[in-house]
N, C-alpha and C positions, 0 to 999 in steps of 0.2 A: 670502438665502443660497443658493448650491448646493449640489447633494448633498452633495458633499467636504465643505463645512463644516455641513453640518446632522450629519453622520454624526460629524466629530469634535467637537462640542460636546456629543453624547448616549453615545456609547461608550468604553470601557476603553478607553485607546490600543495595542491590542494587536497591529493589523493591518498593514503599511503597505500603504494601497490603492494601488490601480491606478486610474489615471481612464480608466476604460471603464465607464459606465455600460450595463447590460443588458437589452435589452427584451426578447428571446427567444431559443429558440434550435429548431436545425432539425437532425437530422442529425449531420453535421461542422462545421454554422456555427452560429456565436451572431451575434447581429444585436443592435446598439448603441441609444441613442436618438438618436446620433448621424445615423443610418440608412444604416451603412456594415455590410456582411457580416463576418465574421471567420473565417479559420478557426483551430477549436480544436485545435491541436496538445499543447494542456495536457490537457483533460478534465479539469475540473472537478477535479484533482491524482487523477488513475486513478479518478476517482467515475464517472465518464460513459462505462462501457464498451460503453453499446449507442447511444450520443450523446444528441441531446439531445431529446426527447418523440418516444420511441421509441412508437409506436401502442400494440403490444400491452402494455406501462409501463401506458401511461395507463387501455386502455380495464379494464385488474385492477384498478388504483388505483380507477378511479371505480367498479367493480363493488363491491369491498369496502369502498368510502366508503359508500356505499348500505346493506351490510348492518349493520356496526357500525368505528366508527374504534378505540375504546380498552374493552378491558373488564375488565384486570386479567386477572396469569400466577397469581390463584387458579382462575380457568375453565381447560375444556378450548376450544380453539381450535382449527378443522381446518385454516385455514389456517396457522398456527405448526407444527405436525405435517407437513403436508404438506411443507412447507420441509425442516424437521430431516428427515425420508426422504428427501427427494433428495440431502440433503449426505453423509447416511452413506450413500445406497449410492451415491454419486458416488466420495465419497473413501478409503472403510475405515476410517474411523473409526467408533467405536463411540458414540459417547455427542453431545451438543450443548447447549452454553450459547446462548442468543441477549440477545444488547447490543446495546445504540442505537451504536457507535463503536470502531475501531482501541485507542484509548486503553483503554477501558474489558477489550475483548478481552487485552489483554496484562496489563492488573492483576488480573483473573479468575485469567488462565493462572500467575499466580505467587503469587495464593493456592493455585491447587489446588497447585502444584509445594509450598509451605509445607504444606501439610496432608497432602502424600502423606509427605513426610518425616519429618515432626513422631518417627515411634515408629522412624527407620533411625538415627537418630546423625548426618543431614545438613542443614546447615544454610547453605551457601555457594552464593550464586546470580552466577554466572558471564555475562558479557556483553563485548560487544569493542567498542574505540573507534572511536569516530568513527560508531556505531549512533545511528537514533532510533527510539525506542518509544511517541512519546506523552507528553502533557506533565502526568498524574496524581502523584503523587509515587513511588507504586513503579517506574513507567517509569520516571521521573527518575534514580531512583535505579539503575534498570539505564543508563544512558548515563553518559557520559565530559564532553560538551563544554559547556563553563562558558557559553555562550552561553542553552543551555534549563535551566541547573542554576544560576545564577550567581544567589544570594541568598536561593531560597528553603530554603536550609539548617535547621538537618542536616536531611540526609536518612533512609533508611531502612538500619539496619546489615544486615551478610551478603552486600552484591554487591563484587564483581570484576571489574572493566574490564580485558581482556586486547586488545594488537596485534590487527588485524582481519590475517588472511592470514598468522600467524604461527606454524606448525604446532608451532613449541619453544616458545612463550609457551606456547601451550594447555594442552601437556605441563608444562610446569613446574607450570600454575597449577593442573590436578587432580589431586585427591587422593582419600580416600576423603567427606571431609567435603562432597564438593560434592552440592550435591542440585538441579542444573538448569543446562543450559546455554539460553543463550537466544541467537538469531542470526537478522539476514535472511540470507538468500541472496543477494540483491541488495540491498544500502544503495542506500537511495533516496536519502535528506538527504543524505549519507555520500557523494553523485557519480556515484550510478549503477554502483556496483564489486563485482562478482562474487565473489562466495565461490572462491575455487580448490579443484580439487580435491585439491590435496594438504592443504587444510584440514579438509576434510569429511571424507577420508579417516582424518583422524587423529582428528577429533572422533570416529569411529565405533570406531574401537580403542578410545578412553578409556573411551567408555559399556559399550564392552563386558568393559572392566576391571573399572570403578569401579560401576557401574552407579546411575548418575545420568541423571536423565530431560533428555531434549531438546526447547527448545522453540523450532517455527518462525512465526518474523514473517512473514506470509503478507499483511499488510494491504493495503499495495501491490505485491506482487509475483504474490499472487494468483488465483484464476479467472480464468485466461485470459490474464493480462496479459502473462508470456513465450513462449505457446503454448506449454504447458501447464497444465493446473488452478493447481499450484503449483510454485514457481519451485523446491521439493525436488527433483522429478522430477527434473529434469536434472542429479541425482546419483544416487549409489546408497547412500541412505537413507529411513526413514519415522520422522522425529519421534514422541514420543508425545503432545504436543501441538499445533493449528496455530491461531493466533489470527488471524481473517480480518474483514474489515468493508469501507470504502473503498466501488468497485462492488457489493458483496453486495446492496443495497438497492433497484439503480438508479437510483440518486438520491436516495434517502431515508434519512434516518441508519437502519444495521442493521450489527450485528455479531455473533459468532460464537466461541467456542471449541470448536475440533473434541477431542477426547479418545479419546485408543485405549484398549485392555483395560485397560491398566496403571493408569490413571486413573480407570477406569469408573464405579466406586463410589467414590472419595475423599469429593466431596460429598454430605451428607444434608439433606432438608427443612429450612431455615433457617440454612444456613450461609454461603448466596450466593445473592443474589438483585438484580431490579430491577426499577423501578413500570415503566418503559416497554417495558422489551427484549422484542423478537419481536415489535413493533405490526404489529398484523395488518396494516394496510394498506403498511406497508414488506415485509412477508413476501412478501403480494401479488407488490409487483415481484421482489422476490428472487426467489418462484418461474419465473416469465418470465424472469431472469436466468440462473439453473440451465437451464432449458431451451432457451434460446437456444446458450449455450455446446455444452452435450453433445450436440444433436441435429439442430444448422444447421452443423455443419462449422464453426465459427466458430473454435477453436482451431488447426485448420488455416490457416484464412487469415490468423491472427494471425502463427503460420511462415511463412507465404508473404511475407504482405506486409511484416511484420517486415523478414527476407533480404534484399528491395527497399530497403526505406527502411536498414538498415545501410549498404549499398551505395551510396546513394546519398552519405549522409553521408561514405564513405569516400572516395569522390569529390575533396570536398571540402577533406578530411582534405589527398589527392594536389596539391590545387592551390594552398592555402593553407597549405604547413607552417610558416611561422614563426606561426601562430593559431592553429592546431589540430596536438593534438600525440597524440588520444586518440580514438577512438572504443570505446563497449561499451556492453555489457547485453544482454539477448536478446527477444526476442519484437520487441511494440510497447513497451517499456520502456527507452530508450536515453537515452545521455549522449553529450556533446562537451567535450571536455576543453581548454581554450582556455590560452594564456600570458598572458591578461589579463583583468581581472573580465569577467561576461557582461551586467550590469544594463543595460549602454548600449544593446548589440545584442536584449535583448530590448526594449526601447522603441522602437529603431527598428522592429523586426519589427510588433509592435503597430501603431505608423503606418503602415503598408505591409500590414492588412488580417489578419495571421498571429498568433498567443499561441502563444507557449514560456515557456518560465520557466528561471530562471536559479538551481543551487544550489549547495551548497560555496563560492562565489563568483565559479567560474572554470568550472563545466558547464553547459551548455545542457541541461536537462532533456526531451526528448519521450513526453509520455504519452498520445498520442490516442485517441479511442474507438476499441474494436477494432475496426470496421464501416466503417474508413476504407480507400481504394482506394489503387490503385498511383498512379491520377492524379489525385489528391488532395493525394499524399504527393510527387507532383512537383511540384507548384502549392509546396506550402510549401518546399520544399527550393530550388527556384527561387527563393523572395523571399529564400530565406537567402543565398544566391548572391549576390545584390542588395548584399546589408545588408552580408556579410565584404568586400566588394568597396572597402567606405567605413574598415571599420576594420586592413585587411592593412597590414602592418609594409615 
């Protein structure tokens, strides 16, 4: 048997693979066992923000391999503390959960949002369609689309799925009883689609109405990944919570709920907790993470180079308009909005050396490690070039 059917004879069938089997990876490129280069336009779906065996990754990784791998969040940890300091005096935020996963980070943040409320009289947790949060059941149950929701029913009662970008849905749907708005900034799953600011705008009157907590999906959109920390910035608000994971780790499953004053103390010893979260040796990379971002300019180049590569797509947008009818998102975090599925064209891309990914079913997803060049970003954009060239109308 080959991989493909060894892997489906022994797993849930919950994946549908890609036949690219992976021997390593470098940088920008992941290299096959095929013994063909790739470049990674994906990253690892926004995991790979310093690419792929990043030196200083590794040489932390192996440092604190060495000292201890697991010891239990009954110990003091300095590498787990170190982490949590750089995230609060990175972000402002006060407080920090650490979880092995995005998933995990957003069912955290909507017990605490349950527990801050439990003694206000609020009890309606608020979400908008076409969001994904993670495939846990209280995520679940904050999303809309029968696709990640379809059977494992019921769900969890109290959520409201309101229009994404629909500043009167919002309005209609708060009241005094809501006790948490929950939102990315940029839907990922959802096509890559930006929060407007007439939405944001409005979520911030309500809160300031109604006074119900906000909570931002930061997973993929992130440290770094719009150039900025988080994809909030480029509004003018500050959640009182931010559930972050994805790159946190560098590679390593770690996750995160940031917590402002308001939150501070909701949780007491034994209310929330997890055997893995904050493994030291995922912290490790995290801290290189955190450090890479705020002190190598990195978030700059993510603006810079981000700018380019929009640009470049938009390009394309001009030459191909009966295919592409869409360009967005910001930073390195972009979509291609196509008139017809995208599945084919990333397969071709794939044979022609490139990995994008294809989501909603009609966007071209690009999340590459932030650490990718202008002439990297034209290498890919060029095979795209290639590839629309076979499928224009």
């Amino acid at each position: 048997m080959n991989l493909l059917e060894r892997e489906s004879a022994v797993f849930f069938s919950t994946y549908k693979r890609i036949p690219l089997e992976v021997e390593c990876g470098e940088g920008v490129y992941l290299y096959g066992k095929d013994g063909r280069r790739y470049l990674d336009l994906f990253g690892g779906l926004a995991v790979n923000a310093l690419g792929h065996c990043h030196p200083r990754i590794i040489e932390a990784v192996e440092r604190q391999i060495r000292r201890y791998i697991h010891a239990s969040n009954f110990y003091l940890q300095d590498v787990q503390v170190e982490l949590a300091e750089r995230l609060v005096g990175a972000t402002g935020y006060r407080r920090v959960f650490l979880c092995n996963s995005g998933t995990e980070a957003i069912e955290g943040a909507l017990k605490i949002a349950r527990r801050w409320c439990r003694n206000r009289n609020k009890s309606v947790l608020i979400s908008f369609e076409n969001a994904f949060h993670g495939r846990t059941m209280g995520a679940l149950s904050a999303m809309d689309r029968e696709k990640y929701r379809g059977g494992f029913g019921p769900l969890l009662p109290g959520f409201l799925s309101v229009p994404f970008n629909d500043p009167e849905a919002l309005r209609h749907a708060v009241d005094e009883n809501t006790a948490a708005v929950v939102l990315e900034f940029i839907q990922g799953e959802g096509g890559v689609v930006p929060a407007t600011e007439e939405l944001v705008a409005e979520l911030k009157v309500l809160q300031g109405k109604f006074g119900f907590l906000v909570i931002a999906d930061e997973i993929q959109t992130g440290l770094g990944r719009t150039g900025k920390l988080f994809a909030f910035q480029h509004y003018d608000i500050h959640p009182h919570i931010a559930a972050i994971a994805k790159s946190l780790g560098g590679g390593l499953p770690l996750g995160a709920i940031l917590g402002s004053e308001e939150v501070a103390y909701v949780l007491e010893p034994g209310a929330h907790g997890s055997t893995f979260g904050g493994n030291p040796v995922a912290c490790a990379a995290g801290t290189v993470l955190l450090d890479e971002l705020l002190h190598r300019d990195l978030m700059e180049h993510v603006a810079e180079v981000g700018a380019f590569f929009a640009g470049q797509l938009m390009k394309l947008k001009k030459d191909f308009p009966l295919l592409i009818t869409d360009v967005r998102g910001k930073g390195l975090m972009l979509g291609m909005q196509l008139t017809q599925p995208g599945d084919a064209i990333v397969d071709r891309m794939r044979e022609g050396g490139v990995l994008i990914n294809c989501t909603a079913e009609t966007v071209l997803r690009f999340l590459p490690p932030l650490i990718i060049s202008q002439a990297e970003i034209a290498e890919g954009v060029g095979k795209l070039r290639e590839v629309l060239r076979e499928f224009q109308i």
